[in-house]
C-alpha positions as CSV (number, residue, x, y, z in Angstrom):
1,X,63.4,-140.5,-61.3
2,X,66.7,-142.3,-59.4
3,X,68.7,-141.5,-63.0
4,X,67.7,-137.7,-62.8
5,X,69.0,-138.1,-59.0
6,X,72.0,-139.9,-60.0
7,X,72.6,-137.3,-62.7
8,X,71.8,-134.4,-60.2
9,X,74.5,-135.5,-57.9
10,X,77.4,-136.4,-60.3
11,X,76.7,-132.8,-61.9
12,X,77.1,-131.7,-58.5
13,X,79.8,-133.8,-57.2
14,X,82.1,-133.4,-60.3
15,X,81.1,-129.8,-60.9
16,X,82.3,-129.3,-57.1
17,X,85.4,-131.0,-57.9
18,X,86.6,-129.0,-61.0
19,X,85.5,-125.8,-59.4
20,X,88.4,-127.0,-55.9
21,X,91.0,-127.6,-59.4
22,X,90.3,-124.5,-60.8
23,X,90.3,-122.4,-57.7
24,X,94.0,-124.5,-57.4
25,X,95.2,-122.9,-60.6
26,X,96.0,-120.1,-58.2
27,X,96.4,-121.5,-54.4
28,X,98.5,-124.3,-53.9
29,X,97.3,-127.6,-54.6
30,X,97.3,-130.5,-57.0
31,X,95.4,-128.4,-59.8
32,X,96.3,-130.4,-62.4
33,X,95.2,-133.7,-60.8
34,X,91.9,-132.5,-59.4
35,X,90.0,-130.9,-62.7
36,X,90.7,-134.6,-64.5
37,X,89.4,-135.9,-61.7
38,X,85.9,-133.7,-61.5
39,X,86.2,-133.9,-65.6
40,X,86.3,-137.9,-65.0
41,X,83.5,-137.4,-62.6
42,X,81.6,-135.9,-65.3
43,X,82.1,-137.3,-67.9
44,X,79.8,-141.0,-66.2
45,X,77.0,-138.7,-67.2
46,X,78.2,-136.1,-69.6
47,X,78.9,-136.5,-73.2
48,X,80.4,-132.7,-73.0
49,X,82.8,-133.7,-70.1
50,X,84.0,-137.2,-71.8
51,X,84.9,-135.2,-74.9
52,X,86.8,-132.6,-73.3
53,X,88.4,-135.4,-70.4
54,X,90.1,-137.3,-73.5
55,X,90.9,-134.2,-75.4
56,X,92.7,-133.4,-71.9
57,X,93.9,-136.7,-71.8
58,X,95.8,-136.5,-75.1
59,X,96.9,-132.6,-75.2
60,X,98.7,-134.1,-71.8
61,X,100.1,-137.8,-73.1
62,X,101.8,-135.1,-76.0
63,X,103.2,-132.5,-73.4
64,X,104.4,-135.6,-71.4
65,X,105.9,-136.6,-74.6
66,X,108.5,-133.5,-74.5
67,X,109.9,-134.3,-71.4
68,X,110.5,-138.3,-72.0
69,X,113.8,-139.0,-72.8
70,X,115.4,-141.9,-74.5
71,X,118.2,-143.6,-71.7
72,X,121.4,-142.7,-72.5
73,X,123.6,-145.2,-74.4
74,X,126.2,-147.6,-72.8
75,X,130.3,-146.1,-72.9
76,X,131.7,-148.4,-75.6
77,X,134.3,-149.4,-73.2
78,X,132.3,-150.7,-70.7
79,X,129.5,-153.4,-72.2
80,X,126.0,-153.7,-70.7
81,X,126.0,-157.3,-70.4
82,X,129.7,-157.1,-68.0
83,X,129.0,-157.1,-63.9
84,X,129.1,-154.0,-62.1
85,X,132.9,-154.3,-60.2
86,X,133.8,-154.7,-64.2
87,X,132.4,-151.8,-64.9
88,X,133.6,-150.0,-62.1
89,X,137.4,-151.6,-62.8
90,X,137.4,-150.0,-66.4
91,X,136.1,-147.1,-65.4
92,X,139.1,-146.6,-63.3
């Protein structure tokens, strides 16, 4: 009886959840931290939802992967390991 309670109110809860991201899709708001979050609500109970959070997960750890960039490389004339007013001296 408590885990069909339990399972009532986190299908209700996280259902509400993803419903407020979706409706964000298209009014302002945090849409695309808000249906993770009802997905993560979810997916305590829900095979369905822990499938589709991680399949979310990684589509979004490969997008994120675009905009990572590698840092640029040191100006051969000024070492890394030299103190900043050296830099700044050489740069001059």
């Amino acid at each position: 009886m408590v885990r069909h309670l339990r399972r009532i109110a986190v299908a209700f809860v996280g259902g509400t959840v993803l419903a407020v991201g979706v409706v964000m899709v298209v009014l302002p708001g945090p849409a695309v931290v808000v249906i993770p979050a009802g997905l993560a609500i979810l997916a305590t109970e829900f095979p369905w939802a822990r499938r589709l959070l991680h399949r979310v997960r990684s589509t979004a750890g490969r997008g994120l992967a675009l905009f990572r960039r590698r840092a640029p490389a040191e100006h051969p004339e000024r070492p890394a390991d030299a103190p900043p007013e050296a830099r700044r001296l050489r740069a001059s």
